[in-house]
C-alpha positions in Angstrom: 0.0 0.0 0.0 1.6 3.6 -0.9 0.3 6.9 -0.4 1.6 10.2 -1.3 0.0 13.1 0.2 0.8 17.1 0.2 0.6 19.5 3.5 0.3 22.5 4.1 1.7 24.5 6.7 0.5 27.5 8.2 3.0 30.5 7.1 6.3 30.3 8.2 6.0 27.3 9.9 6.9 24.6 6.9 10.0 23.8 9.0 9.0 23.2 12.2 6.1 20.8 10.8 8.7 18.6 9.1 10.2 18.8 12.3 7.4 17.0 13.8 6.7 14.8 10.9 10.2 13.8 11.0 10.1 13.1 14.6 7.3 10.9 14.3 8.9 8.2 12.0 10.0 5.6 14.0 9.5 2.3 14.3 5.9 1.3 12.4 4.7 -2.2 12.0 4.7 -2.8 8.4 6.0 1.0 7.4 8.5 0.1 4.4 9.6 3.9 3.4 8.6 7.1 4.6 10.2 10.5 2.8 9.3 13.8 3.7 10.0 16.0 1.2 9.9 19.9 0.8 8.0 21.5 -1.9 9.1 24.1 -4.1 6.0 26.0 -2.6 7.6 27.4 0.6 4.9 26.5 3.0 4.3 23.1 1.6 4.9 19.7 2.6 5.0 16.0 0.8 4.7 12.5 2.7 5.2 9.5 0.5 4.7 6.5 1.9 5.1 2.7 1.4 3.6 0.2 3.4 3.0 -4.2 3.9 -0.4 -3.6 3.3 -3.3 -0.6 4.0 -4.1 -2.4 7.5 -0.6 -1.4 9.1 -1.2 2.4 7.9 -4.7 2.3 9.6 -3.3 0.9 12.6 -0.1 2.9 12.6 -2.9 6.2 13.1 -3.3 4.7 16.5 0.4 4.2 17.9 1.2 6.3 20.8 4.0 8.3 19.3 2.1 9.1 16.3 -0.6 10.5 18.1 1.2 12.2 20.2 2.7 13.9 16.6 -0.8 14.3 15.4 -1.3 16.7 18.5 1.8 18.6 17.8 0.7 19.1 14.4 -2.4 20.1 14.0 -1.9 23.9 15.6 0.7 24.0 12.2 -1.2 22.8 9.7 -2.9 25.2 7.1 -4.3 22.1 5.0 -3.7 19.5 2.8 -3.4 19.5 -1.2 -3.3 15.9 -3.7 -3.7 12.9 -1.8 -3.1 9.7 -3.7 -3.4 6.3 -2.8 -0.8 3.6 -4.9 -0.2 0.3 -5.1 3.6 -0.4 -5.2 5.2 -2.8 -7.8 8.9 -2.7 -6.3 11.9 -0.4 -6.3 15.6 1.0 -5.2 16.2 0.6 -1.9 12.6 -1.5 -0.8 12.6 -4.7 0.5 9.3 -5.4 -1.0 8.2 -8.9 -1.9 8.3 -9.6 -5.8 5.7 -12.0 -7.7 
């Protein structure tokens, strides 16, 4: 399961949300790759994501440290732009099962 998703921070505060987004990825059951990645729109934010399967994300949403994050977060966040959900074939650097 992948999903690649844009925020956006309030002004300003782009930095200090990637901060907290960065803080937040730790150990996750089943989380295969997580990049956060700055946008060349100055308050903007992308999260792409690669998972074991779309169950792990959902439960993920509920670990302690993420919601802790969540918390953190939300004051800083101005919104959210594309959000799209992929299904991942393989890649560099992923230790993904092949077929």
């Amino acid at each position: 399961y992948g999903l690649i998703s844009q925020m956006i921070a309030a002004p300003g505060m782009r930095g200090e949300l990637a901060s907290i987004l960065k803080g937040a990825v730790g150990e996750m059951p089943g989380c295969l790759s997580c990049v956060i990645a700055e946008d060349s729109d100055a308050d903007a934010l992308w999260i792409t994501e690669v998972w074991s399967d779309r169950d792990s994300h959902r439960a993920s949403l509920g670990l302690p440290t993420v919601q802790a994050a969540i918390v953190r977060a939300r004051p800083l966040i101005a919104g959210s732009g594309t959000r799209i959900e992929t299904a991942p074939l393989g890649g560099f650097g992923l230790d993904m099962p092949r077929d």
